[in-house]
N, C-alpha and C positions, 0 to 999 in steps of 0.2 A: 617554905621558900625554896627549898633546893629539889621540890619535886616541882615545879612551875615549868621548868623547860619540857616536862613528858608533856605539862597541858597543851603546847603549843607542838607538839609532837604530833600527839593525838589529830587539832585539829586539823597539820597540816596533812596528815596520812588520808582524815575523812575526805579533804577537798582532793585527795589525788583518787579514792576511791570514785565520790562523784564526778570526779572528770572521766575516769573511765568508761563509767557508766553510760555517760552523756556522748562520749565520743562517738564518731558514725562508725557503723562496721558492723561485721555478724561475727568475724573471730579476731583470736590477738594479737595479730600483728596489725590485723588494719585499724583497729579498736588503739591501739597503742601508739600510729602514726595517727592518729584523728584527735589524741590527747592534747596536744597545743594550741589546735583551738578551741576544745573542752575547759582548760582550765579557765580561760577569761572568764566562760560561765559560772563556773566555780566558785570562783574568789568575785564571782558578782556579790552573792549573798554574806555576810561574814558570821553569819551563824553557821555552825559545824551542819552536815549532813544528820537527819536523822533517820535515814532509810539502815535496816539493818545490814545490808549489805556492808555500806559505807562503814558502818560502824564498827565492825569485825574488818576492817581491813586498816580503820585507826587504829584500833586496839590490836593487833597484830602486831602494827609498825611501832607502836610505841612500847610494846613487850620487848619486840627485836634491838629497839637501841637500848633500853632499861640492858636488858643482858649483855649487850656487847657493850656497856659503861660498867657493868658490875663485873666481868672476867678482866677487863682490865684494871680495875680497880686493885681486883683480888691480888692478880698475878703482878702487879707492881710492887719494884725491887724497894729494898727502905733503906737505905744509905746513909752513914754518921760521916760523917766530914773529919778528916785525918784520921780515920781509924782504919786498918785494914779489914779487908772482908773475906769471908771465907776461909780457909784451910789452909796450910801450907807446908809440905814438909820438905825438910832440909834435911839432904844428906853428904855430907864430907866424905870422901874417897881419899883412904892414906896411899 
């Protein structure tokens, strides 16, 4: 259950590959501005892309949030409630 949001990760990176794809253009910016009316086509079908193309551009985008939820995972602070954190030193000047 807690990997289910990659699935929907996955397909949605495949339908943004196949928009690309699909978009009019010969390079990437016009390819990129032609993607809005690509994706209608896209999310016509609700089965993922199975062009490998598409598929390496899922699996790409769902690595990339996999890692950018596991660094923040990681690097999340862990906090007790009323208890001080960290270090502190105290120094008194006679």
């Amino acid at each position: 259950m807690p990997n289910l949001p990659y699935v929907f990760i996955f397909w949605f990176c495949t339908k943004l590959g196949e928009a690309y794809r699909l978009a009019p253009g010969m390079d990437f910016l016009q390819k990129l501005s032609g993607m809005p009316e690509a994706i209608n086509g896209a999310l016509s079908n609700p089965l993922p892309s199975f062009v490998p193309a598409d598929l390496l551009v899922g699996l790409v985008g769902t690595i990339g949030v996999y890692l950018l939820v596991w660094v923040k995972k990681k690097n999340a602070k862990k906090y007790r409630k009323d208890v001080e954190h960290g270090s502190a030193r105290w120094r008194v000047e006679s």
